[in-house]
C-alpha positions as CSV (number, residue, x, y, z in Angstrom):
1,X,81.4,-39.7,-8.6
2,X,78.4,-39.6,-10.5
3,X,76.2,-36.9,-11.3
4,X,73.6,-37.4,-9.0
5,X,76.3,-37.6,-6.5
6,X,77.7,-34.2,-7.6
7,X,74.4,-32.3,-7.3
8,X,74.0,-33.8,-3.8
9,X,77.3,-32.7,-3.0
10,X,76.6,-28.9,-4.3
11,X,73.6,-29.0,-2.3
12,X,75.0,-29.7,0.7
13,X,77.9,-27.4,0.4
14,X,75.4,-24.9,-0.5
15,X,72.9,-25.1,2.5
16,X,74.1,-22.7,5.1
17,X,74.0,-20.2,2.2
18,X,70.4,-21.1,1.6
19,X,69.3,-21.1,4.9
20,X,71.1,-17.6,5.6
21,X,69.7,-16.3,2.3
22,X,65.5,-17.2,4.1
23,X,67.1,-15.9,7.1
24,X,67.5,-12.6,5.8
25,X,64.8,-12.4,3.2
26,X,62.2,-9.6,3.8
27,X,58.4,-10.5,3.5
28,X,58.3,-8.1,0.3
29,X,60.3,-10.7,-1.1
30,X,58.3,-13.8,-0.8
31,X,55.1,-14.9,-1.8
32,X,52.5,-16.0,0.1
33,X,52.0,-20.3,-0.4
34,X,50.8,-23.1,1.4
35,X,53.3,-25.3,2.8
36,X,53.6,-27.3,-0.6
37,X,54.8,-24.2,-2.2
38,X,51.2,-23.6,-4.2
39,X,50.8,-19.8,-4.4
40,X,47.4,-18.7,-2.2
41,X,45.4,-15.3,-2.9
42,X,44.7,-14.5,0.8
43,X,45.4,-16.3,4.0
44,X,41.8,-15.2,6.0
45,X,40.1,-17.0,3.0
46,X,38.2,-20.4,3.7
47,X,35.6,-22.7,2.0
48,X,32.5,-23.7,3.1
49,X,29.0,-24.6,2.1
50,X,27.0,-21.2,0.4
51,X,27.1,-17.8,2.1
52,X,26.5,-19.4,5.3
53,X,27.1,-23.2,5.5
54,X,29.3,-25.2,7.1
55,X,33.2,-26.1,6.2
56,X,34.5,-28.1,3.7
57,X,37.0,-30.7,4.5
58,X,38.6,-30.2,1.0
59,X,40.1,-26.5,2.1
60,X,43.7,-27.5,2.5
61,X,44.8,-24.1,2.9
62,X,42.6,-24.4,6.3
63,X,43.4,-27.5,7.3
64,X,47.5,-26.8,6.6
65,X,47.3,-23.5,8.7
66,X,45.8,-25.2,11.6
67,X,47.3,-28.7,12.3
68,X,50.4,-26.4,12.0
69,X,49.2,-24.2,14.3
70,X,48.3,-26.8,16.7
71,X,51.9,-28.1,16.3
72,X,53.7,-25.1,16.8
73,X,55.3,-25.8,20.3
74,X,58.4,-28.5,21.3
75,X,58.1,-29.4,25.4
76,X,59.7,-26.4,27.1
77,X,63.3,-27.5,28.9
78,X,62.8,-29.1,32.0
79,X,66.0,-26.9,33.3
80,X,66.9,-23.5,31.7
81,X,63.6,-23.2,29.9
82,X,63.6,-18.9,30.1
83,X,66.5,-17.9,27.5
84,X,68.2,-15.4,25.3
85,X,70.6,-15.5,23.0
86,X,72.9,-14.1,20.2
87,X,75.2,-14.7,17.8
88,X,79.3,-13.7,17.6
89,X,83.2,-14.8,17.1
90,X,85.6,-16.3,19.7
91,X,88.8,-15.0,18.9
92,X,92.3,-17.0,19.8
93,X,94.7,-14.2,21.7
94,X,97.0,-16.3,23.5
95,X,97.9,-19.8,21.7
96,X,97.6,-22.7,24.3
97,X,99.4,-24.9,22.2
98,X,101.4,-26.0,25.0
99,X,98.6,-27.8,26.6
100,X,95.7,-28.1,24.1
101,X,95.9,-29.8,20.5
102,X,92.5,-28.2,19.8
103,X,93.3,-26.3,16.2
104,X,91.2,-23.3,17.5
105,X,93.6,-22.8,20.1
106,X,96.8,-23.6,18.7
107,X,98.0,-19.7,17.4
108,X,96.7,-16.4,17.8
109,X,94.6,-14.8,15.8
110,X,92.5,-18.1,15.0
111,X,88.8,-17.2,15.2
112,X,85.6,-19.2,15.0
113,X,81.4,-18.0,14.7
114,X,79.6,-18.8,17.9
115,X,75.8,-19.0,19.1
116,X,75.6,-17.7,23.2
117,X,72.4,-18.8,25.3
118,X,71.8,-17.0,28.4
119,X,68.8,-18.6,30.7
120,X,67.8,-19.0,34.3
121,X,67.8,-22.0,35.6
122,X,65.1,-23.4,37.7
123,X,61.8,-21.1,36.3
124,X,59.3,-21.7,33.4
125,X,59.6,-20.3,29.5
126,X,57.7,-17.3,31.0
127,X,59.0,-17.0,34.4
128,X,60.6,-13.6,35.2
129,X,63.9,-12.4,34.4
130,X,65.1,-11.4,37.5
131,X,64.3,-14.5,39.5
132,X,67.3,-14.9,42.8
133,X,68.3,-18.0,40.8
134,X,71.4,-18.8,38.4
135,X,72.0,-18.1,35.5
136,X,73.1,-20.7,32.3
137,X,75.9,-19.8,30.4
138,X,76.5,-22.1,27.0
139,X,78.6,-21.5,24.0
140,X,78.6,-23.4,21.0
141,X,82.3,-22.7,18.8
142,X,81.5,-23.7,15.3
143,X,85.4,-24.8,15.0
144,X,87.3,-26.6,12.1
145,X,87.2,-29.5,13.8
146,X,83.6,-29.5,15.1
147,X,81.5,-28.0,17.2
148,X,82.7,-27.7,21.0
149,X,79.9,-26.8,23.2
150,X,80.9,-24.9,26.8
151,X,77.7,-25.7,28.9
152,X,78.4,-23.1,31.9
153,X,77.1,-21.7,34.8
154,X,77.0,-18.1,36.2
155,X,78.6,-19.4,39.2
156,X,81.6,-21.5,39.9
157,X,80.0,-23.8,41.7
158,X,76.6,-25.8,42.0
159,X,73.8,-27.4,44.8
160,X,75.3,-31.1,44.7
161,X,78.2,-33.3,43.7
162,X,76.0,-36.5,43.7
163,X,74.6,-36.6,40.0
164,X,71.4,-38.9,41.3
165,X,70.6,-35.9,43.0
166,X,69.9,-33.2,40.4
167,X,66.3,-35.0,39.1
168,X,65.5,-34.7,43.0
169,X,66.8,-30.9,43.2
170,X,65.2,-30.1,40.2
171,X,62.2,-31.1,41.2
172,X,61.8,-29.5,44.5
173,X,63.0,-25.6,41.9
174,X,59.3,-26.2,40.6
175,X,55.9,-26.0,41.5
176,X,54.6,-27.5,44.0
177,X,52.6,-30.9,42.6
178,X,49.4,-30.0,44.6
179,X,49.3,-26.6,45.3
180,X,50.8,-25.6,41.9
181,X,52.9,-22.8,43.8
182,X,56.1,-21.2,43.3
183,X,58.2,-20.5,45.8
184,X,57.2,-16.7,45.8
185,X,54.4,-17.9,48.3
186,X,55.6,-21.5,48.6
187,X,59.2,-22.2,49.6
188,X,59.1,-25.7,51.3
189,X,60.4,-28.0,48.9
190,X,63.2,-25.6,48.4
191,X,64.3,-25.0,51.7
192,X,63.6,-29.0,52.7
193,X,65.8,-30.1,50.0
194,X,68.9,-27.5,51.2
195,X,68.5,-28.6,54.7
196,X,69.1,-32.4,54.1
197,X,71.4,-32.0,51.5
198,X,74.0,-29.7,53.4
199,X,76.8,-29.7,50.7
200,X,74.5,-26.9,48.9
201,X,75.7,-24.3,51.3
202,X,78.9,-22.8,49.0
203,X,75.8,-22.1,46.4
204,X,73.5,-20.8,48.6
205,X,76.0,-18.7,49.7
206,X,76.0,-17.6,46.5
207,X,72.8,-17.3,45.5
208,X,71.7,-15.6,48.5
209,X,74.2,-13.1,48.1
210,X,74.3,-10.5,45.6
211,X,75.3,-12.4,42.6
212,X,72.2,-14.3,42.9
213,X,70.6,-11.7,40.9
214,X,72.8,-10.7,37.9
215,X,71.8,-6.9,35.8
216,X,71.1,-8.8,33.1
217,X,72.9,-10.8,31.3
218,X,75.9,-8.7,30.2
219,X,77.5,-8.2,33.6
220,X,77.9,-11.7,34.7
221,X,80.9,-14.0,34.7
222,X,80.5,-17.4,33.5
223,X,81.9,-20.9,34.9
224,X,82.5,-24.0,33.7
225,X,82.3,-25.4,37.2
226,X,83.2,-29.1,36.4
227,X,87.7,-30.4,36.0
228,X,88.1,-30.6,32.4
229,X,91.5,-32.7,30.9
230,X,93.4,-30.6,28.4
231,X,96.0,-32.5,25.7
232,X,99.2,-31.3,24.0
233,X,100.8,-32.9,21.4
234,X,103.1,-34.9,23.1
235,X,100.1,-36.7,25.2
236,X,100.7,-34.6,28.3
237,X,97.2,-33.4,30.0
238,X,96.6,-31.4,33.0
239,X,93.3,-30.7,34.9
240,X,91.4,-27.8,34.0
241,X,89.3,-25.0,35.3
242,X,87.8,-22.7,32.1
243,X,86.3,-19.1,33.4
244,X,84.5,-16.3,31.4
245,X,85.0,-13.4,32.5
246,X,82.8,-10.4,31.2
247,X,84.6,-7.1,29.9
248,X,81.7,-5.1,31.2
249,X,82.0,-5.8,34.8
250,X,79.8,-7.2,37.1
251,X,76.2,-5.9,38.2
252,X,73.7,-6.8,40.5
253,X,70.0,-5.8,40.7
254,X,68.9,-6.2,44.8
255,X,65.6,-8.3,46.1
256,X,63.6,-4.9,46.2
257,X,64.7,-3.2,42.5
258,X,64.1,-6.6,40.8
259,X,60.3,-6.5,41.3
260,X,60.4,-3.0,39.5
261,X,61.5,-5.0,36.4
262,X,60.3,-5.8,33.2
263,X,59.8,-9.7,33.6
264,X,62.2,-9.3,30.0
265,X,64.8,-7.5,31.7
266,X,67.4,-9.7,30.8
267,X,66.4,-10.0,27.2
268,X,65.2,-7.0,26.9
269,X,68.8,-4.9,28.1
270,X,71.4,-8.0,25.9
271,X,69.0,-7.0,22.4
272,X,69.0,-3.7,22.8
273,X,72.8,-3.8,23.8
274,X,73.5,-5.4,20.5
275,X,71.3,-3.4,18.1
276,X,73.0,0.0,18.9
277,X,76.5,-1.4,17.9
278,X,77.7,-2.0,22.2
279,X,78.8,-5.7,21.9
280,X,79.4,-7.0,24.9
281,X,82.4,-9.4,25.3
282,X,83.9,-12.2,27.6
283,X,87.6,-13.3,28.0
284,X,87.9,-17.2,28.0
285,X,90.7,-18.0,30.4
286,X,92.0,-21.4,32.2
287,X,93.3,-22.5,35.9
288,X,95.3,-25.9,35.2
289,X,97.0,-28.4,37.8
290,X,98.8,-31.5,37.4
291,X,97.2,-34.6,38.7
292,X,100.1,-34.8,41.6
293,X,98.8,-30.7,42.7
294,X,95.2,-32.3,42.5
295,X,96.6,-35.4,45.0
296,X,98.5,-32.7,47.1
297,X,95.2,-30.5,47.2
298,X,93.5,-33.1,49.0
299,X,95.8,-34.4,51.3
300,X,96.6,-30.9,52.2
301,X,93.7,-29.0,51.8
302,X,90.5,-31.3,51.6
303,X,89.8,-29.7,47.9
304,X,88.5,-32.1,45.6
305,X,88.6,-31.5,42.1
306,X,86.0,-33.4,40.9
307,X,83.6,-31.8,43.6
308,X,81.1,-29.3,42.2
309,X,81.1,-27.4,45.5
310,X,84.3,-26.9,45.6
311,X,86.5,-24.4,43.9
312,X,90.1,-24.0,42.8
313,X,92.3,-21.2,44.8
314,X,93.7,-18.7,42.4
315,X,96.5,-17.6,43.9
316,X,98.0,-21.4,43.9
317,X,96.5,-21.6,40.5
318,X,96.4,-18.6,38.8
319,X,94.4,-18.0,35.6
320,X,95.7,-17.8,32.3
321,X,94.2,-16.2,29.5
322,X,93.1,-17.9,26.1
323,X,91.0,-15.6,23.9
324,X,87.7,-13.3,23.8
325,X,84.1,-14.1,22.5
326,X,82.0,-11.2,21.2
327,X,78.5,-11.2,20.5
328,X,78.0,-8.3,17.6
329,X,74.7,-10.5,15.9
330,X,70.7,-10.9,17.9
331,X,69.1,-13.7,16.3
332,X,66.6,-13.5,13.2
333,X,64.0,-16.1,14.7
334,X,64.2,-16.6,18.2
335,X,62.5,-20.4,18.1
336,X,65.1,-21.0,15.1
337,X,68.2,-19.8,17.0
338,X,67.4,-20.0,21.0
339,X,64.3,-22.4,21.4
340,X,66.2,-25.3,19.2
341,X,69.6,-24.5,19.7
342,X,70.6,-27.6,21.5
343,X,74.4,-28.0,23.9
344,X,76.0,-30.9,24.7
345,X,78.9,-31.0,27.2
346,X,79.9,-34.1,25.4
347,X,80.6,-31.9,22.5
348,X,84.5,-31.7,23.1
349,X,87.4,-30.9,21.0
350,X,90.3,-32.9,20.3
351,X,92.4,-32.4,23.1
352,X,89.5,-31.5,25.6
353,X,88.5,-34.4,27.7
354,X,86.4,-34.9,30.6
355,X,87.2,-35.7,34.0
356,X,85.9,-38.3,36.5
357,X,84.0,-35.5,38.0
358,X,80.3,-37.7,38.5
359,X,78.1,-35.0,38.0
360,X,79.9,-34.3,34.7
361,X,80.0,-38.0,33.6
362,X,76.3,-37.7,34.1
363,X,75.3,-34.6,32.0
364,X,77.4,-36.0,29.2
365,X,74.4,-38.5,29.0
366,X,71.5,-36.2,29.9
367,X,72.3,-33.4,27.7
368,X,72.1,-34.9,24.3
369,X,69.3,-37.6,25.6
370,X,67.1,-34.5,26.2
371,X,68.0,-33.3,23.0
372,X,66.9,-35.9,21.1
373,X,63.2,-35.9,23.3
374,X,62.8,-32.1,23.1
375,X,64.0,-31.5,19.8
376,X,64.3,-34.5,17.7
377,X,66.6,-37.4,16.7
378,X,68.1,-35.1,14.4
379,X,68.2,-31.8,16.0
380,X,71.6,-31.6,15.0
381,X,70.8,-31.2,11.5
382,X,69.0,-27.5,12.4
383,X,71.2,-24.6,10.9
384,X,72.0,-23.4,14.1
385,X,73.1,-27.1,15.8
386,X,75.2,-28.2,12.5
387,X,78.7,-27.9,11.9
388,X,80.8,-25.9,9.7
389,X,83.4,-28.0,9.1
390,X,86.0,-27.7,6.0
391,X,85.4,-31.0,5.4
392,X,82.2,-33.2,4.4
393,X,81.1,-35.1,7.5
394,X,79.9,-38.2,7.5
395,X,78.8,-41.2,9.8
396,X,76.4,-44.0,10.1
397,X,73.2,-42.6,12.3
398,X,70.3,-42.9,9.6
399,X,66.7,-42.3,9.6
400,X,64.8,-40.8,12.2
401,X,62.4,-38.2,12.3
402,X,62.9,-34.8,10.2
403,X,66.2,-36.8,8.7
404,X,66.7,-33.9,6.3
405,X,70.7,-34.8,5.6
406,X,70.5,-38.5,5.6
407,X,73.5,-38.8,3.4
408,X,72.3,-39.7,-0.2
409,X,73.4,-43.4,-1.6
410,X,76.2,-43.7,0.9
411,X,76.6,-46.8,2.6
412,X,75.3,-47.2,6.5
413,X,77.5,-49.6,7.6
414,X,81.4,-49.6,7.0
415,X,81.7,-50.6,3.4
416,X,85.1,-51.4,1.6
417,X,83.4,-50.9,-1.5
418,X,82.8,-47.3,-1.5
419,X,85.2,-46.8,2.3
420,X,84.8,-43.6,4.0
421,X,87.7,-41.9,4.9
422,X,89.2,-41.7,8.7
423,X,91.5,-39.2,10.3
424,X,94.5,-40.5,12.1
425,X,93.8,-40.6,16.5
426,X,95.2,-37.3,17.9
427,X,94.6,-38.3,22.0
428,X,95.7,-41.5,22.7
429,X,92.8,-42.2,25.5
430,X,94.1,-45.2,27.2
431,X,97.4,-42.6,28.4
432,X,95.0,-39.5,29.4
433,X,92.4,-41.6,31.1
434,X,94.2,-44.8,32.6
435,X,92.1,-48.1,32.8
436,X,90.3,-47.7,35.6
437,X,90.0,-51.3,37.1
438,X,88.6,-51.8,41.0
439,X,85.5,-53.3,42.5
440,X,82.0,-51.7,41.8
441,X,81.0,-49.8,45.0
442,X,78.1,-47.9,45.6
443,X,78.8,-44.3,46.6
444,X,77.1,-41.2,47.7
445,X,79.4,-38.1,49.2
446,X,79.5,-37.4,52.9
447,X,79.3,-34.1,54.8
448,X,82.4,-32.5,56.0
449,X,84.5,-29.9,57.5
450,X,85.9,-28.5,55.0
451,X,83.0,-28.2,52.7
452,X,81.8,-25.2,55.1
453,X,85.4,-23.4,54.1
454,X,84.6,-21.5,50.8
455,X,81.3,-20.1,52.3
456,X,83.2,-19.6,55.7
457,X,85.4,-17.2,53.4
458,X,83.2,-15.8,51.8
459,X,80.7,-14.4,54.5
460,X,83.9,-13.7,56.6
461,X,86.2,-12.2,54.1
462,X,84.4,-11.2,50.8
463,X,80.8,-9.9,51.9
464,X,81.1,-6.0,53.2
465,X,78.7,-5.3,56.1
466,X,76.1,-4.2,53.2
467,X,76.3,-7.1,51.8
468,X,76.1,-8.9,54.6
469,X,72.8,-7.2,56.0
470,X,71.3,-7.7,52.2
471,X,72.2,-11.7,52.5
472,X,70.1,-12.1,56.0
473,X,67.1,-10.3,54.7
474,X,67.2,-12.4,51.3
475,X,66.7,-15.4,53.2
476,X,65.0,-14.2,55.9
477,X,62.5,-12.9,52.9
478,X,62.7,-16.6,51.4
479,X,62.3,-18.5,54.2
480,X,59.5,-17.0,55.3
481,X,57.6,-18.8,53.0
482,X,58.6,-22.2,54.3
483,X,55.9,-23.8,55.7
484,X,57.5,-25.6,58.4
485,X,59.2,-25.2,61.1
486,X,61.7,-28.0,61.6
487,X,62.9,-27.5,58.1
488,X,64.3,-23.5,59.2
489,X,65.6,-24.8,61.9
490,X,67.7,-27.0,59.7
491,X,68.9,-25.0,58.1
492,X,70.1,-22.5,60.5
493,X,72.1,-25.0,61.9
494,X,73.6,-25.7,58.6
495,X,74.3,-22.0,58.4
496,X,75.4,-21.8,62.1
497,X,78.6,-24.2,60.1
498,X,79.2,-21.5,58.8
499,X,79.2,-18.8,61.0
500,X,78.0,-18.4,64.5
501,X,77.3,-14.4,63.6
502,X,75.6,-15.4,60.4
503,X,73.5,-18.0,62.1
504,X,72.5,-15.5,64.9
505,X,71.5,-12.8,62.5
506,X,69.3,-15.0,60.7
507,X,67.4,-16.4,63.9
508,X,66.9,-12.6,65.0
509,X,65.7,-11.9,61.2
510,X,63.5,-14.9,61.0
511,X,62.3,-15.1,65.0
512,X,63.2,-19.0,64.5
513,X,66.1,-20.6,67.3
514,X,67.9,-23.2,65.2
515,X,70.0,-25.9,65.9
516,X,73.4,-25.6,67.6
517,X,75.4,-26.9,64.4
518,X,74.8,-30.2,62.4
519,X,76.5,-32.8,64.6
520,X,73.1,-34.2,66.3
521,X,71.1,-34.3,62.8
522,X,70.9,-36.8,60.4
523,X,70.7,-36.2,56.9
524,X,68.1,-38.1,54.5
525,X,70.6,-37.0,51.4
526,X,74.1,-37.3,52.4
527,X,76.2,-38.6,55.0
528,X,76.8,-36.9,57.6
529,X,80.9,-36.9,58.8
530,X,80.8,-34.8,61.5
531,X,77.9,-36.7,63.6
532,X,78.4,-36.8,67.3
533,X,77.2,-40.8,67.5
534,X,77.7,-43.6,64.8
535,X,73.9,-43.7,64.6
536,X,73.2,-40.1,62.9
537,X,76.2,-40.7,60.1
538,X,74.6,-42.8,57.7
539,X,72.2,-41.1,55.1
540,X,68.3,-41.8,55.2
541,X,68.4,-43.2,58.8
542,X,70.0,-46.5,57.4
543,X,72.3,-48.4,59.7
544,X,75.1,-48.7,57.6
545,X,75.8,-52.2,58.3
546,X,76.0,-54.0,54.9
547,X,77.4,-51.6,51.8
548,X,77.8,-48.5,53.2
549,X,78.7,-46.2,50.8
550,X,80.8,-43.5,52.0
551,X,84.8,-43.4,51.2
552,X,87.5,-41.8,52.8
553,X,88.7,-39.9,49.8
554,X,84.7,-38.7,49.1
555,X,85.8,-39.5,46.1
556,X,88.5,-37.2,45.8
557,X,91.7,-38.2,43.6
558,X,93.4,-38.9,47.1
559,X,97.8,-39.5,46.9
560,X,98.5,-42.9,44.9
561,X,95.8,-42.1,42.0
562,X,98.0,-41.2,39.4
563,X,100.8,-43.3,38.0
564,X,104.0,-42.7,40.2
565,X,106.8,-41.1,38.2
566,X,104.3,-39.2,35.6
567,X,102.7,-36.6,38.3
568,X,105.4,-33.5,37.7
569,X,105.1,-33.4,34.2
570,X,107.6,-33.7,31.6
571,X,111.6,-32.2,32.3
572,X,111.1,-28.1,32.7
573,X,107.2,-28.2,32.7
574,X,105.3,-27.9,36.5
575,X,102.1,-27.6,34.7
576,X,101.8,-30.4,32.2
577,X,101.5,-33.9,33.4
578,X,101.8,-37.6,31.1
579,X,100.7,-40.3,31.9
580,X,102.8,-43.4,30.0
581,X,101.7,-46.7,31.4
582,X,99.6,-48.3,34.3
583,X,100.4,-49.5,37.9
584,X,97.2,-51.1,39.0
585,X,97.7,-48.7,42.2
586,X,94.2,-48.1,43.9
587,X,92.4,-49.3,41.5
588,X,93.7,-47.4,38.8
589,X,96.6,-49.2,36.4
């Protein structure tokens, strides 16, 4: 290696130390400069033409401090643009070696740094803490092998399962495009949206309810929400279900205490938790099932696992623990370490692989894509996105703006004169995902019983009488703001799914008679299944009669998916599954 090449390599080597050792400096120990490092005597001071002329375009020091200034602000995230954050350690306390290759889980006592950002979801960078909305969850581990970044949710579960969808739901979170409203005086678009797209009712269950308002940020569970695959060793995988749960418990601030707050509540209670020494901690733990339980589940049950309104039961599948994150660290500069820090649920782990969930498939894209908008080409070159691997990392991705560590001399295309080096393949991806080969359909999910089921249970079985009685007056206090009629009534319907009690609650609360049920509606988002006539079924008043794109399975993995033979797992194991070979059943070799 030659000496230019050694330097380079110290440098590198070196740059997390130099970027901790700014991080931490004090302004005593700096000295005031320009931003090309020239020493200034006094930042107020400017040039200009006698005691009382005119500018002069030669005052760089001027010029520098404003075209900064003027630059000073990325575009805001479209989603999750109100954060917080912090700094901490995941810790390994029950090895999963048995199902997961990933190094950080494969003995206890193995521990990695992480960076935590908390946010809402739908609301501007200075929209209020304590907004009836969820609440993001994302964890970047700083591993041996890479970064792995958990992009959850506060709850388990989310408003759609069609990915073309969330632009559209989005949307409709915002303000209004010609009134410029919120939904504090303007909740239309909001309710609209729910009342044609009736799969949303697990989550507005939820929302509704009294997790819809989390104390903060420190007494809130987190979910993954999408089927992940884990890997062992022997190229066995199961489906998975990851959970955080919070060692503080759960809080919940009601509809009439949360306009008492600070509108940097959230922020305001995880800082102040962290200065005085109370770190507040989460256990990571797992549901798994094999992909014959996942065919048995639907057949049986009508839950699909690659549905993001449904949910796993956890008495069938019971959670299992994995470790504990602690966050013991706030941040030095919040635009350094929340604003830029950047997740990426394609950001797996050897041995963590996605599932065919769609609306996962899609953020796989999305995430990084509005990384590389918001943030830059090389956002993952910022201190708080890059890895701390043991090892140097390299690749070919060049250029680009801000291209701080665009890797010296090295070759950008796959050289045998000075070869980079390869590790050997540790998932053998053509045995844990199949090759999927069938016609191309177009699809979009349809309506069903059982996706009234977990928000059947949980207004019959879960919610007390309180809680109950605080539910109908949180919507009733929402949908007051809706502007038309037609769309209430809707939704009441939707509700009266759910409940006949719940429905007839909310009518009395609202002084609005909806509709008996969804069976005579028709829904401009999904299908509807449980239409009385043939005419009301398909989506968008469309007749259905060339391509229409519902399935019997609603895309579920329905019995026959998987390879016969390979479903049980291997001899002694219920849990872990292996797929060896293809059978070209159902369009799935």
């Amino acid at each position: 290696m030659s000496t230019t090449s050694l330097k380079q390599a110290e440098q590198a080597s070196d740059s997390f130390k130099h970027y901790q050792d700014d991080r931490m400096a004090s302004s005593k120990e700096t000295t005031y400069t320009a931003s090309n490092g020239v020493p200034m005597p006094h930042p107020y001071e400017t040039q200009r033409v006698g005691e009382n002329g005119p500018l002069l375009l030669q005052d760089f020091h001027l010029i520098d401090l404003l075209s900064h200034f003027d630059r000073e602000r990325i575009p805001e995230r479209v989603v999750h643009a109100k954060g917080s954050g912090a700094h901490g350690v995941f810790k390994t306390t029950k090895a999963l070696d048995d199902l997961c290759i990933a190094e950080l889980f494969s003995k206890e006592g193995n521990e990695c740094p992480i960076t935590v950002r908390f946010s809402t979801v739908g609301g501007e960078a200075g929209s209020h803490d304590c907004a009836r909305d969820p609440r993001g969850f994302s964890i970047k581990f700083r591993t041996t092998e890479g970064n792995w970044d958990l992009v959850a949710n506060n709850t388990p579960v989310f408003f759609l399962r069609d990915p073309a969808k969330f632009p559209h739901f989005i949307h409709t979170q915002k303000r209004d495009p010609s009134t410029h409203l919120t939904h504090a005086d303007d909740s239309t678009m909001f309710w609209d949206y729910l009342s044609q797209n009736p799969e949303s009712i697990h989550q507005v269950m939820i929302l509704m309810g009294d997790r819809g308002i989390p104390d903060g940020y420190r007494f809130m569970h987190g979910y993954y929400g999408h089927t992940l695959k884990l890997v062992n060793k022997n190229q066995e995988w199961v489906y998975a279900q990851l959970h955080l749960k919070s060692k503080q418990g759960t809080k919940f601030i009601t509809q009439a205490d949360s306009w008492s707050k600070s509108p940097d509540y959230s922020q305001k209670d995880l800082y102040g938790a962290i200065e005085r020494g109370d770190f507040p901690s989460w256990t990571l733990e797992v549901q798994t099932m094999t992909p014959k339980e996942a065919e048995t589940l639907w057949e049986e049950q009508k839950i699909n696992v690659f549905d993001l309104t449904h949910v796993w039961p956890q008495k069938q599948f019971p959670r299992r623990m994995i470790g504990e994150l602690t966050l013991n660290e706030n941040v030095q500069n919040y635009f350094a370490e929340v604003e830029q820090v950047a997740f990426n649920p394609a950001h797996l782990l050897p041995g963590i692989e996605p599932s065919a969930d769609p609306v996962l498939q899609s953020r796989l894209f999305s995430y990084p894509d509005t990384h590389r908008h918001r943030v830059g080409v090389n956002y993952q070159q910022l201190p708080v996105n890059a890895t701390r691997c043991p090892f140097r990392t390299g690749n070919f991705q060049r250029d680009g703006g801000m291209a701080f560590y665009n890797q010296g001399s090295r070759p950008n295309y796959l050289s045998s004169i000075d070869p980079i080096k390869f590790r050997e393949r540790s998932v053998d991806i053509d045995n844990v995902h199949g090759h999927f080969a069938g016609d191309a359909i177009t699809f979009l999910s349809e309506i069903r019983p059982e996706d009234f089921n977990a928000a059947r249970a949980l207004w019959e079985n879960v919610f007390d009488d309180g809680a109950k009685e605080r539910f109908v007056n949180n919507v009733a206090g929402h949908i007051a703001n809706c502007q038309v009629e037609e769309i209430i009534k809707r939704q009441l319907g939707i509700f009266r799914e759910v409940s006949e009690d719940l429905a007839s609650r909310l009518e009395k609360a609202t002084g609005v008679k909806g509709y008996d049920g969804i069976t005579n509606l028709r829904f401009n988002g999904t299908h509807n299944g449980m239409a009385a006539s043939k005419d009301l079924r398909v989506a968008n008043g469309m007749s259905g009669k060339v391509g229409f794109s519902a399935v019997e399975s609603n895309g579920a993995p329905f019995k026959g998916t998987h390879k016969e033979g390979t479903l049980s797992g291997p001899p002694n194991s219920d849990k872990v599954n292996s797929v060896n070979g293809t059978n070209g059943v159902n369009g799935v070799h």
